[in-house]
C-alpha positions as CSV (number, residue, x, y, z in Angstrom):
1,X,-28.6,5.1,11.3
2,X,-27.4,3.7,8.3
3,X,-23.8,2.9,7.8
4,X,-22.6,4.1,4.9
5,X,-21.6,1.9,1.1
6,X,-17.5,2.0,2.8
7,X,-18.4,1.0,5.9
8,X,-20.9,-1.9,4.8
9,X,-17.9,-2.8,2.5
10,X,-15.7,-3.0,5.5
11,X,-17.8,-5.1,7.1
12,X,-17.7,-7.6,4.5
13,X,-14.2,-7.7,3.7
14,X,-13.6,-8.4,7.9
15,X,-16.1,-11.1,7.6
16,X,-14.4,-12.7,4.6
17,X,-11.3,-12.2,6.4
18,X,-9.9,-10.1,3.8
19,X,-7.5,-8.0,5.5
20,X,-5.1,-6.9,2.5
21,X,-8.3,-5.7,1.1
22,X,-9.4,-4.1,4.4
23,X,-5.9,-2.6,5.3
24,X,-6.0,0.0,1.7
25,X,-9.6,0.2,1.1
26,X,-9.2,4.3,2.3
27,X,-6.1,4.3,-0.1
28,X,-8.1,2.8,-2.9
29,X,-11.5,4.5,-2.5
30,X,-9.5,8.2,-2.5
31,X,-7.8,6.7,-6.0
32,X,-10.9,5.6,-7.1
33,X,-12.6,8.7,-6.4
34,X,-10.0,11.3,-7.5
35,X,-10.6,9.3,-11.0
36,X,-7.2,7.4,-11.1
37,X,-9.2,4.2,-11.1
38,X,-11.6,2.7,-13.1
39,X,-14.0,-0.3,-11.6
40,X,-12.5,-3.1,-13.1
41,X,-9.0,-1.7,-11.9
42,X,-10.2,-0.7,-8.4
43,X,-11.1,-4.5,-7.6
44,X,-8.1,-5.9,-9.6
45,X,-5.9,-3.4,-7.1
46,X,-7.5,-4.8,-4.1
47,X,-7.5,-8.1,-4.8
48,X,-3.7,-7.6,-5.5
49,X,-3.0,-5.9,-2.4
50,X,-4.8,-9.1,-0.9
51,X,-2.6,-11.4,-2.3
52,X,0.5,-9.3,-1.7
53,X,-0.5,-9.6,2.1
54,X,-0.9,-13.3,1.8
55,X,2.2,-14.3,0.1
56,X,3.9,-11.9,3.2
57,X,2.1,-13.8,6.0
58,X,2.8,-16.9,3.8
59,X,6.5,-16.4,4.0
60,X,6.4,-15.4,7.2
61,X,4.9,-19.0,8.4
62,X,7.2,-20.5,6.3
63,X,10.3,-19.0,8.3
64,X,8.9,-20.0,11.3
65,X,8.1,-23.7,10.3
66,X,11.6,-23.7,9.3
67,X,12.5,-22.9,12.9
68,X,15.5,-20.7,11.9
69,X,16.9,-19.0,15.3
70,X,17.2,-15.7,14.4
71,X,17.3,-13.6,11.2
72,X,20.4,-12.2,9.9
73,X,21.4,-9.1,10.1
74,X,23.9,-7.0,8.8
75,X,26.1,-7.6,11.5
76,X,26.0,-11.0,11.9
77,X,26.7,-10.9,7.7
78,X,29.5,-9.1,8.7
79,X,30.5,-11.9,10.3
80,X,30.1,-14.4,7.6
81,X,33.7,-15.1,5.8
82,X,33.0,-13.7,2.2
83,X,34.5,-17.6,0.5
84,X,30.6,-18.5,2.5
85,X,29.1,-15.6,1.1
């Protein structure tokens, strides 16, 4: 059985470790298909939900290298004299 153009495109983008790509590929095919998207914009959206995931993860590493102990939250805000806000 042969897998289909989306699931051979799947494949690729999990090999390439493309997972921002991977993640809205249904969300961007259905776009694609329904006519809201051209080619050129269908691969410019992917590749910017790509690097939208990437800068996330990349903050996210950040904050841990950082070794903050906990985020804040509103209650610990709360907390925070306004003069240090």
């Amino acid at each position: 059985m042969t897998a289909t153009p989306e699931r051979q495109l799947a494949g690729v983008l999990r090999s390439l470790h493309l997972t921002g790509m991977l993640d809205t590929l249904e969300i961007r095919l259905a776009e694609a298909r329904s006519g809201n998207l051209g080619h050129v914009e269908f691969v410019q959206v992917l590749m910017q939900d790509e690097l939208a995931r990437r800068d996330a993860a990349g903050v996210q590493r950040r904050i841990r290298a950082a070794g903050f102990p906990a985020e804040a939250t509103s209650s610990r805000e709360a907390q925070i004299p306004d003069h240090l806000r």
